[in-house]
C-alpha positions in Angstrom: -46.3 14.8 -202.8 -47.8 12.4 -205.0 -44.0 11.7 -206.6 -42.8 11.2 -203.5 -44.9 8.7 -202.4 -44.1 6.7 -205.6 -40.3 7.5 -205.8 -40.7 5.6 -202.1 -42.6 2.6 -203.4 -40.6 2.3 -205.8 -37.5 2.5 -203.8 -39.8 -0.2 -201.5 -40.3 -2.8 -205.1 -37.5 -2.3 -207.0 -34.9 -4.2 -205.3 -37.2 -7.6 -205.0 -37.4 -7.6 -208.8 -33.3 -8.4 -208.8 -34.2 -11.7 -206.2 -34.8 -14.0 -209.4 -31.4 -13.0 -211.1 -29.5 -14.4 -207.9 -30.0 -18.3 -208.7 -31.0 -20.4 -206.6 -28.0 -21.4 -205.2 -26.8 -17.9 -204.2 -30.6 -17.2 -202.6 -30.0 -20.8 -200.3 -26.1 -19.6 -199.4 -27.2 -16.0 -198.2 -30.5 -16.8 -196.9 -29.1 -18.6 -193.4 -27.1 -14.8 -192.4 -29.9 -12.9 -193.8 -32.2 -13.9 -191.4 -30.3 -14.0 -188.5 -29.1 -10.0 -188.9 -32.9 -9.4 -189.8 -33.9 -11.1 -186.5 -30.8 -9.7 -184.6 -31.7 -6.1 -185.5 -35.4 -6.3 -184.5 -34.2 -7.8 -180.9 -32.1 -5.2 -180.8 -34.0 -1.8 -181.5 -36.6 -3.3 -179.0 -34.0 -3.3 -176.5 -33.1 0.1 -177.7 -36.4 1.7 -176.9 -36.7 -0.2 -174.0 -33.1 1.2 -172.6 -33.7 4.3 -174.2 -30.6 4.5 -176.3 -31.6 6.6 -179.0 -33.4 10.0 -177.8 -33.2 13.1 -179.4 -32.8 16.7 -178.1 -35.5 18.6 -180.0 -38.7 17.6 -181.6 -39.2 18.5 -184.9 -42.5 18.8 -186.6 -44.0 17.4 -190.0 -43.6 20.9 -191.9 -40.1 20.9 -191.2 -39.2 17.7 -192.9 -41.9 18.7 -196.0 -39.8 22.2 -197.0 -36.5 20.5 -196.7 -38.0 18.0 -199.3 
């Protein structure tokens, strides 16, 4: 469990360590569509919930997703 948790933060870290070998110039063209799908998708899965558009047919519990791990 303890691995896990760090394979995740790592998985979390790792890909803001590449942000300084873009340039600057590549950040600035990117940034403008970045934050519009960012801001898009949180509109969106709040509409989702609120619609109910995702639902699923069974409840699984905790221990389940532990031993498939």
């Amino acid at each position: 469990m303890k691995n896990l948790k760090l394979y995740i933060f790592l998985m979390a870290v790792l890909p803001w360590l590449s942000l300084p070998l873009l340039g600057k110039q590549t950040f600035r063209k990117f940034l403008p569509g970045t934050l519009f799908m960012a801001i898009y998708l949180i509109f969106e899965g709040r509409l989702a919930e609120k619609r109910k558009w995702w639902w699923f047919p069974l409840k699984l519990n905790q221990t389940y997703w532990v031993n498939c791990l």
